[in-house]
C-alpha positions in Angstrom: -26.1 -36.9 25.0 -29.3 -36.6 26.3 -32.8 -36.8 24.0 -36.0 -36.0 24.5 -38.5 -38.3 23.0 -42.0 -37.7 22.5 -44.3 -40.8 22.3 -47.7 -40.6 20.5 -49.3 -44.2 21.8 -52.7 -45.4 23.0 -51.2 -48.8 23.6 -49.4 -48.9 26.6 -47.3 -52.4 25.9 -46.3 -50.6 22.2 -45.0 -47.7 24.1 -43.1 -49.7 26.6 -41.1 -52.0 23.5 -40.4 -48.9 21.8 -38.6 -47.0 24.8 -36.9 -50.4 25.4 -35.7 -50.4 21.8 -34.5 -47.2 22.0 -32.8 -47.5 25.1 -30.5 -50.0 23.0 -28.8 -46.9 21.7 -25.7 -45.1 23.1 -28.1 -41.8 23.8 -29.5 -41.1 27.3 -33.4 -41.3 26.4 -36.0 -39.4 27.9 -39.0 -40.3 27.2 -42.7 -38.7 27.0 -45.8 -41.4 26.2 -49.0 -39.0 25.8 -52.2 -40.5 24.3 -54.7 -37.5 23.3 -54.8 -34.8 21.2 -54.7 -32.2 23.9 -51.6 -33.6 25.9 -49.8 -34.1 22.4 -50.6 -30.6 21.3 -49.4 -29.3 24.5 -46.2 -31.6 24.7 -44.8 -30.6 21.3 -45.3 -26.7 22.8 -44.5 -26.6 26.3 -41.9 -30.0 26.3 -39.7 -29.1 23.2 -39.2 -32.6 22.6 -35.9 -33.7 20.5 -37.7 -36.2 18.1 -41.6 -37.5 18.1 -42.4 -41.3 17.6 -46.4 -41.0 16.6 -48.4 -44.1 15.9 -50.4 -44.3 13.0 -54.0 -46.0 13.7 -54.8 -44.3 17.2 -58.1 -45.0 18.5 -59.5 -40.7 18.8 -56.6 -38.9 16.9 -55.1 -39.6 13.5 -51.5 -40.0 13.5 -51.4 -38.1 9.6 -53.3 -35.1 12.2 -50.6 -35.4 14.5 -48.0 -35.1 11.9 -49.4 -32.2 10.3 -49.7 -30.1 13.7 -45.9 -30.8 15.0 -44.5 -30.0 11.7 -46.9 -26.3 11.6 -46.0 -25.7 14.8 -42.0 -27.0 15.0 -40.8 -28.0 11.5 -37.5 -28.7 12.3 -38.5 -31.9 15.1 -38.0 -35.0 12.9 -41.3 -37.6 13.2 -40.7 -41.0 13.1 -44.1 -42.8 12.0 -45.0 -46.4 13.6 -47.9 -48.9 12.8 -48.7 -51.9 12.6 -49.5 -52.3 8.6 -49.4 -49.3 6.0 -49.9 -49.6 2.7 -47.4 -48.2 0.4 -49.7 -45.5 -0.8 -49.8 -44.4 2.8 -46.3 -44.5 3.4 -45.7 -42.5 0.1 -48.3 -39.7 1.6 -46.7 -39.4 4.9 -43.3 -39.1 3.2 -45.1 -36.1 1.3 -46.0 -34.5 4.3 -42.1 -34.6 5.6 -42.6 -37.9 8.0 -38.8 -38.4 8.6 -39.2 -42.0 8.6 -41.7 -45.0 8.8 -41.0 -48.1 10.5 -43.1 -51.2 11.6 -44.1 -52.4 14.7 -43.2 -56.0 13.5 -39.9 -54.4 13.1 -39.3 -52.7 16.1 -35.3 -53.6 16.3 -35.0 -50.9 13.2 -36.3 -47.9 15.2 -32.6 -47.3 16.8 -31.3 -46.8 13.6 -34.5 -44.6 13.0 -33.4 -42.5 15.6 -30.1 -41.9 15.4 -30.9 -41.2 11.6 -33.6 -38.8 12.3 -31.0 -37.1 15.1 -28.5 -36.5 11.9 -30.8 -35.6 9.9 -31.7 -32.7 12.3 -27.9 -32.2 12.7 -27.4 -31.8 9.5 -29.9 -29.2 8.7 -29.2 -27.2 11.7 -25.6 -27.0 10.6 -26.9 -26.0 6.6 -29.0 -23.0 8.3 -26.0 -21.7 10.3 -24.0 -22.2 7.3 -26.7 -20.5 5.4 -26.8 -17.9 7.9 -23.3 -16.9 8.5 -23.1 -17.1 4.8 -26.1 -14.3 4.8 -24.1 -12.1 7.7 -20.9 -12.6 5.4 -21.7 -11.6 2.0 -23.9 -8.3 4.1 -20.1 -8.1 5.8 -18.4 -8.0 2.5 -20.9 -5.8 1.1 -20.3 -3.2 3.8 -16.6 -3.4 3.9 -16.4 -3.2 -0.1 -18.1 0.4 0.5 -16.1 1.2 3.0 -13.0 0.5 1.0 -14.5 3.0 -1.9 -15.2 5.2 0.7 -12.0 5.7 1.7 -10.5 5.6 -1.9 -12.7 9.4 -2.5 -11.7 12.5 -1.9 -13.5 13.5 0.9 -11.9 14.7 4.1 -10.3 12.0 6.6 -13.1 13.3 9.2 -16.1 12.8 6.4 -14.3 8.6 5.4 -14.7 8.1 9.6 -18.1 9.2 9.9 -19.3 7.7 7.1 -17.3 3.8 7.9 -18.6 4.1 11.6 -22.6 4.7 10.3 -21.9 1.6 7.7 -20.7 -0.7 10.0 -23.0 0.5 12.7 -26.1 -0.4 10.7 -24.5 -3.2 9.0 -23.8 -5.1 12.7 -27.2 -3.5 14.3 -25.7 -1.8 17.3 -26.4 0.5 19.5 -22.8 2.5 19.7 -19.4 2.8 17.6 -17.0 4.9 18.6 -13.1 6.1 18.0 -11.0 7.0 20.8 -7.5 8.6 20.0 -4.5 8.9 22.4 -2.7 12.0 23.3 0.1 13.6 25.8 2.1 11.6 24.9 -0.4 8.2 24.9 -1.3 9.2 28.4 -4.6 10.2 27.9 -7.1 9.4 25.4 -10.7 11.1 23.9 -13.5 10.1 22.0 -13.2 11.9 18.8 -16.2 10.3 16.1 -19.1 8.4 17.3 -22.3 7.2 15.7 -25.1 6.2 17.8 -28.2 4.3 16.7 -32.0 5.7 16.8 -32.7 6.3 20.4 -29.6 5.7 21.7 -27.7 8.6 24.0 -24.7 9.9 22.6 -21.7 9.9 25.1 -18.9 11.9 23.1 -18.9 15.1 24.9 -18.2 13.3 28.2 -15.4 11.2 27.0 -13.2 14.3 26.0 -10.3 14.1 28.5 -9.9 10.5 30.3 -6.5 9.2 31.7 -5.4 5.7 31.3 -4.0 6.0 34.7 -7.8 5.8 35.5 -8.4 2.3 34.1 -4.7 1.0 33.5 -6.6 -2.5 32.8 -8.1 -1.3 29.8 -4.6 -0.6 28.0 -3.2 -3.6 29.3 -6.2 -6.1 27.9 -6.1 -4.6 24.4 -2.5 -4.6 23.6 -2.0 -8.1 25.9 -4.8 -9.7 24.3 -5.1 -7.8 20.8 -8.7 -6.8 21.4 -11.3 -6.6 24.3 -14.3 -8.9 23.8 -17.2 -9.4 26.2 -20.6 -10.7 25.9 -22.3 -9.4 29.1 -18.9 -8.0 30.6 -18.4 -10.9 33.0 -14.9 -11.1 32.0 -14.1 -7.1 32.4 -11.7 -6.6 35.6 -14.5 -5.0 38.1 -12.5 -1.7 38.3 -13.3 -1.4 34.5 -16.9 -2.7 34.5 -18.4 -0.4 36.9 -16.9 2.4 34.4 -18.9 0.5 31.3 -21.9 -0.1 33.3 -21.9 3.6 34.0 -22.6 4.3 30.1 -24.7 1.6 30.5 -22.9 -0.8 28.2 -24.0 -4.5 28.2 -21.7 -5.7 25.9 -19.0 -4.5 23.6 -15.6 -5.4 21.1 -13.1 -3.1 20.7 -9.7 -3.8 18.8 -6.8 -1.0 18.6 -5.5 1.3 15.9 -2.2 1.2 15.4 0.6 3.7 13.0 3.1 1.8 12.0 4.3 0.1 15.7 2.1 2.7 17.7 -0.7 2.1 19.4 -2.9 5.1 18.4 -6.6 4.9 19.8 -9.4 2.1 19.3 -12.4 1.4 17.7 -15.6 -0.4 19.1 -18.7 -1.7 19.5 -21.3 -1.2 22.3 -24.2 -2.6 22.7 -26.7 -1.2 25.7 -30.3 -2.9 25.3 -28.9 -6.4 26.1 -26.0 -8.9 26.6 -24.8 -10.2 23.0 -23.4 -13.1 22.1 -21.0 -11.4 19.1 -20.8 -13.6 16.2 -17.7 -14.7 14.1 -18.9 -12.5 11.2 -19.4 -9.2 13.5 -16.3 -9.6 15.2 -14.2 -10.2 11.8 -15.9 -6.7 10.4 -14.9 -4.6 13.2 -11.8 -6.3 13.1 -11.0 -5.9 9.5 -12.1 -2.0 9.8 -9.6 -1.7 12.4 -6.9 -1.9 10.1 -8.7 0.0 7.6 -9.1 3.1 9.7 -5.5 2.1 10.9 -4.4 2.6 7.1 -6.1 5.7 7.0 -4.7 7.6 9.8 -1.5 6.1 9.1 -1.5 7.5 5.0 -3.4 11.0 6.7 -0.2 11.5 8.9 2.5 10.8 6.2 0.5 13.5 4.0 0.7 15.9 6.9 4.5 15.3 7.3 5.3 15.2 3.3 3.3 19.0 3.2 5.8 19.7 6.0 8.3 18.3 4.0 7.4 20.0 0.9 7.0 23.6 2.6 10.7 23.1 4.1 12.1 21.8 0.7 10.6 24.7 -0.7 12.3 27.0 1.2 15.5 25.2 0.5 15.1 25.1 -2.9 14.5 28.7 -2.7 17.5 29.0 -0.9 19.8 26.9 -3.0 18.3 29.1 -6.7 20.0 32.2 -4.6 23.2 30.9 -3.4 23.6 28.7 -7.0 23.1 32.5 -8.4 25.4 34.4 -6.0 28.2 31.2 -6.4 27.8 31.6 -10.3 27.4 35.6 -10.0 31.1 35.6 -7.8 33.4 33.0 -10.0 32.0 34.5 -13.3 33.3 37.9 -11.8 36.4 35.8 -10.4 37.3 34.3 -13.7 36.3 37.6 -15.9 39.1 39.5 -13.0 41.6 36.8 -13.6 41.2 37.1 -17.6 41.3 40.8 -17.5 44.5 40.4 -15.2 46.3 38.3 -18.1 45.1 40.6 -20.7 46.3 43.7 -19.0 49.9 41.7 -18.7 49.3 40.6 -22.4 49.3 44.4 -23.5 52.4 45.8 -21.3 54.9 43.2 -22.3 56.4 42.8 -26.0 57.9 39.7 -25.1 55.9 37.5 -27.9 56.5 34.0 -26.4 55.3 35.7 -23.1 51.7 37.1 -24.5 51.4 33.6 -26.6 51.6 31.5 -23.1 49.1 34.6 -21.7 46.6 34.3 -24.5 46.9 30.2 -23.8 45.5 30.3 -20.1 43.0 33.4 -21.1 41.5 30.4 -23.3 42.4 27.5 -20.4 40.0 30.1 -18.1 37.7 30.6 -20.9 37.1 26.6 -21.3 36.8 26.6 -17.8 33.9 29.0 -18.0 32.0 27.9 -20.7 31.7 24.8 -18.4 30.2 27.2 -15.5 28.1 29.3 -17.6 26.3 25.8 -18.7 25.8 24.0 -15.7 24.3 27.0 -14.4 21.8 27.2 -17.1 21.1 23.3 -16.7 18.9 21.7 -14.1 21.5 19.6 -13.3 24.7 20.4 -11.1 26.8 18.1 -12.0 26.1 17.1 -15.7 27.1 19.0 -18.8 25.3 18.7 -22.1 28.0 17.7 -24.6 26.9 19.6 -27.7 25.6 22.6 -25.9 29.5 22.5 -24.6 31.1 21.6 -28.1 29.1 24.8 -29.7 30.1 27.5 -27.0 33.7 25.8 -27.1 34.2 26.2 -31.0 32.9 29.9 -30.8 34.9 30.8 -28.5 38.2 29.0 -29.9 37.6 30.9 -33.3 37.3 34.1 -31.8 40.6 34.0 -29.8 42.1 32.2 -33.0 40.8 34.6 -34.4 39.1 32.3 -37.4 35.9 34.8 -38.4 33.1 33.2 -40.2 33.8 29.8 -39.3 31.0 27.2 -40.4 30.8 24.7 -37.6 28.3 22.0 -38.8 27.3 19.2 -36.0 26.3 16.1 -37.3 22.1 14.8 -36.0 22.2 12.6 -32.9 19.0 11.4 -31.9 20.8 10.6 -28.3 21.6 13.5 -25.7 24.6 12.9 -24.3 26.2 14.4 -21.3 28.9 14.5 -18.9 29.9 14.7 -15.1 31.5 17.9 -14.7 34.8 15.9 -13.6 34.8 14.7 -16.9 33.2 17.8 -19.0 36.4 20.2 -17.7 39.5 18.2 -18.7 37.7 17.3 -21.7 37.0 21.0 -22.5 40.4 22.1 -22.0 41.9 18.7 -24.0 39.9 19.8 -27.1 40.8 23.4 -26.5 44.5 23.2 -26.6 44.3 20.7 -29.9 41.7 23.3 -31.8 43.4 26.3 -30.3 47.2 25.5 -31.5 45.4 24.7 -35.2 43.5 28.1 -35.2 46.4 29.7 -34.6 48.7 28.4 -36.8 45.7 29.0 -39.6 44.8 32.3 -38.6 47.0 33.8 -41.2 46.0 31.2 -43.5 43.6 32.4 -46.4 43.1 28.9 -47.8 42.0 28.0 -44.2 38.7 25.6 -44.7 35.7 27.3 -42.9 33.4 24.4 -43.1 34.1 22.4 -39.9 31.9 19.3 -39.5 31.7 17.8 -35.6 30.1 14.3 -34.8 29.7 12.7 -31.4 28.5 9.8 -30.0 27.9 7.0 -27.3 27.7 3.1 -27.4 26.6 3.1 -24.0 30.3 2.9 -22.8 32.2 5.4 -24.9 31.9 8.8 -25.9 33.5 9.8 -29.1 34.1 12.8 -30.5 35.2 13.3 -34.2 36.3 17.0 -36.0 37.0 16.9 -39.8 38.9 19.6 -41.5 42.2 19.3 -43.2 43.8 21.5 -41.9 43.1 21.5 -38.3 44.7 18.1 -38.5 47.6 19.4 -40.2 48.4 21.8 -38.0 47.7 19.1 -35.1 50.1 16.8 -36.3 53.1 19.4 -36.9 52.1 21.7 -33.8 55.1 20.1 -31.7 57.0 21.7 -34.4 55.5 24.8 -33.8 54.4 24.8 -30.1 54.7 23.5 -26.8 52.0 22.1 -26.2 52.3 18.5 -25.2 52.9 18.2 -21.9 49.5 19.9 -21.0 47.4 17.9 -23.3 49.2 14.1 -22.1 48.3 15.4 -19.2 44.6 16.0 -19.6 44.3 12.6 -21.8 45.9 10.5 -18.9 42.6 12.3 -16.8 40.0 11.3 -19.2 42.0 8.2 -20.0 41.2 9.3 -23.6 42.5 8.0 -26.4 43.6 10.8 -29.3 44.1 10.6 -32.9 45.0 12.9 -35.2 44.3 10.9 -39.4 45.7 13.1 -41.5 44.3 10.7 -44.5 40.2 11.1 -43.0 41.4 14.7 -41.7 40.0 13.7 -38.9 40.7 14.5 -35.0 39.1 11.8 -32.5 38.8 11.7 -29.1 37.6 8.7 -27.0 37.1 8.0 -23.5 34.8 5.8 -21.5 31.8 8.1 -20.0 32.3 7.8 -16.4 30.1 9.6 -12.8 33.1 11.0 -11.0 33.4 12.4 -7.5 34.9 14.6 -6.3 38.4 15.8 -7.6 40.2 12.9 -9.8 42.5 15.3 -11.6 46.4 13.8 -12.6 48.0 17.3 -12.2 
């Protein structure tokens, strides 16, 4: 490491120990011995000396004058001070007036350790201001990109957030130019869509509209190889490229790319044109950072585009699903209202009793069937059935063809809605239809017949339960074999649900229970 030394000495045998002494270090010395004011003056101006070594007690300049000039003119070049005696109050001024160190001619052996401490010293403090600086350049940094981060959080257009981050970061880093370029045809060709250009400085966006890659294939190449392109006075740029810059009168730039998802997009730079720049680590990290800001952006602005795409053609589904839900629930409620009216017809030309009985059976059977239609039409679900809203329609319509008038159907509060996959909701209906049904009919002639007909329901989270009280539903439950048929058609339907069904003739009380299950598709046990 060389180090240039600046001697202050009127004694020519002085100066000559000193060099000697610090030629004892590891550090390749060169050495300056003025004597006078002037040359001094001059030396610490024109020479740039590393570290001065300024006697004390000259015979035509003070030493304590010497000391106050170098550190006016170049604060930062440590002074070691040398004489042969100095009181203490002396050394304690000179210490005042930021001597670095004091040492004694007697004592001449100390002044490599003098040196090498003043040479720290100076380390030291130049490393504190860079620190201090970069510090400085980073908190200005993080102010910037903090606003460019509520910038992009407003509501302002994508185009207004692009301007607005390049003029930040623009001013922020001092340059001349910052610029977007975004591919196109297919990443073939690329254009300079935003640009902010400092005071003075010619804008070039209305020339950069159309450019092919196939022009400049280096360019491509550098910033996906390398991840960015970096230059300070384009030495590095393939030739090809750099006659291109230096045609836009670019001295030195930074770009890094903008990327959607896995695609490389565009870039975003910096130029500058009034000199070569050595970029610092600060300047570099912002436009690096904004990168994948702007990157963010354009990547959010496209999904938006394709969700309103999205949403315009669900619309248009959804438009197209309300009118064939309408015309399917328009042509089986017609369907099933034929089939019924088919049955009845039969119902009134044959006098066979038996025969009308089974007809008036699978009118109800169709009836169930549509009750279950009817509701999931009117829900906003296709698939699940609201269990009350079923149980109510299903009673009315059970006392009508039992013909059971006035009926008082009472359902008991639940705080929990509960509902069912249609797969469940039909065999269920039709289970509770043919249990109810045979009662109502064996009670229809019955004027003691209890109108008040309470109806619970609810679900553990596993189970749905549903309980009907009234004495003589059960009754006529529990002797209906006796009566009618009916059997087969409702083991049937329980072995679907996998329910379990109880008649209590001591509660009155008619349960079904079946684990509450998502079915698809057909899972019927006919």
């Amino acid at each position: 490491m060389k180090v240039k030394v600046l001697i202050l000495e009127d004694s020519e045998l002085d100066a000559e120990l000193s060099i000697r002494q610090l030629r004892k270090t590891d550090l390749d010395i060169i050495a300056k011995v003025v004597e006078t004011k002037e040359d001094f003056e001059s030396a610490v101006v024109d020479w740039s000396p590393d570290v001065i070594l300024s006697d004390y007690n000259l015979k035509t300049f003070s030493g304590d004058q010497a000391l106050i000039y170098a550190k006016k003119i170049s604060p930062e070049i440590p002074i070691i001070m040398l004489s042969g005696f100095m009181s203490r109050e002396v050394e304690v001024d000179l210490l005042e007036k930021h001597a670095n160190d004091i040492v004694t001619k007697d004592n001449l052996q100390r002044l490599p350790f003098a040196l090498q401490r003043a040479l720290n010293e100076r380390s030291d403090k130049e490393k504190l201001n860079k620190t201090l600086y970069e510090l400085a350049g980073s908190l200005k940094f993080q102010e910037a990109l903090a606003e460019i981060s509520l910038n992009f959080n407003s509501l302002h257009t994508l185009e207004s957030k692009l301007n607005d981050t390049l003029e930040i970061i623009g001013k922020t880093a001092n340059v001349s130019r910052v610029y977007i370029f975004e591919n196109f045809n297919e990443g073939q060709n690329l254009k300079n869509t935003y640009e902010w250009c400092a005071e003075g400085v010619e804008p070039h966006i209305e020339h950069l509209q159309n450019l092919s890659y196939n022009d400049n294939p280096e360019w491509r190449e550098l910033i996906l190889n390398e991840g960015r392109i970096y230059s300070e006075d384009l030495s590095n740029i393939p030739s090809h490229m750099r006659a291109m810059l230096e045609e836009q009168h670019i001295k030195s730039l930074i770009v890094y790319p903008i990327y959607i998802g896995d695609y490389y997009f565009g870039f975003v730079g910096f130029d500058e044109i009034n000199e070569t720049r050595k970029w610092t680590e600060s300047e570099d990290k912002l436009l690096k950072s904004v990168s994948g800001i702007i990157s963010n952006a354009y990547s959010e602005y496209q999904a938006d585009v394709e969700l309103k795409k999205s949403n315009e053609i669900l619309g248009q589904l959804l438009n197209e699903k309300e009118i064939l839900i309408k015309e399917v629930h328009h042509r089986v409620k017609n369907n099933m209202a034929v089939i019924s009216s088919f049955l009845q017809l039969d119902m009134l030309r044959t006098s066979n009793p038996e025969i009308s009985k089974v007809l008036e059976t699978n009118v109800t059977r169709i009836s169930s069937i549509a009750i279950i239609q009817e509701l999931i039409y009117q829900s906003n679900s296709l698939t699940q059935v609201d269990i009350e809203a079923n149980l109510n329609k299903l009673f009315v319509m059970i006392s009508q063809v039992g013909r059971i008038h006035d009926s008082n159907f009472r359902f008991k509060e639940n705080s929990v809605q509960v509902t069912l996959n249609v797969n469940q909701a039909v065999p269920f209906s039709l289970l509770l239809s043919e249990l109810l049904l045979t009662a109502f009919k064996i009670n229809q002639n019955n004027e003691d017949f209890v109108k008040d007909i309470d109806i619970s329901y609810h679900y553990d989270g596993k189970k749905v339960t549903v309980e009907v009280v009234n004495p003589n539903i059960i009754e006529a439950i529990c002797v209906a074999p006796n009566e009618i048929d009916h059997t087969e058609i409702t083991h049937v339907l329980s072995r679907q649900l996998d329910a379990e069904v109880e008649a209590n003739s001591e509660e009155n009380l008619l349960r079904i229970s079946f684990e509450r299950l998502d079915k698809k598709g057909s899972s019927s046990a006919l």
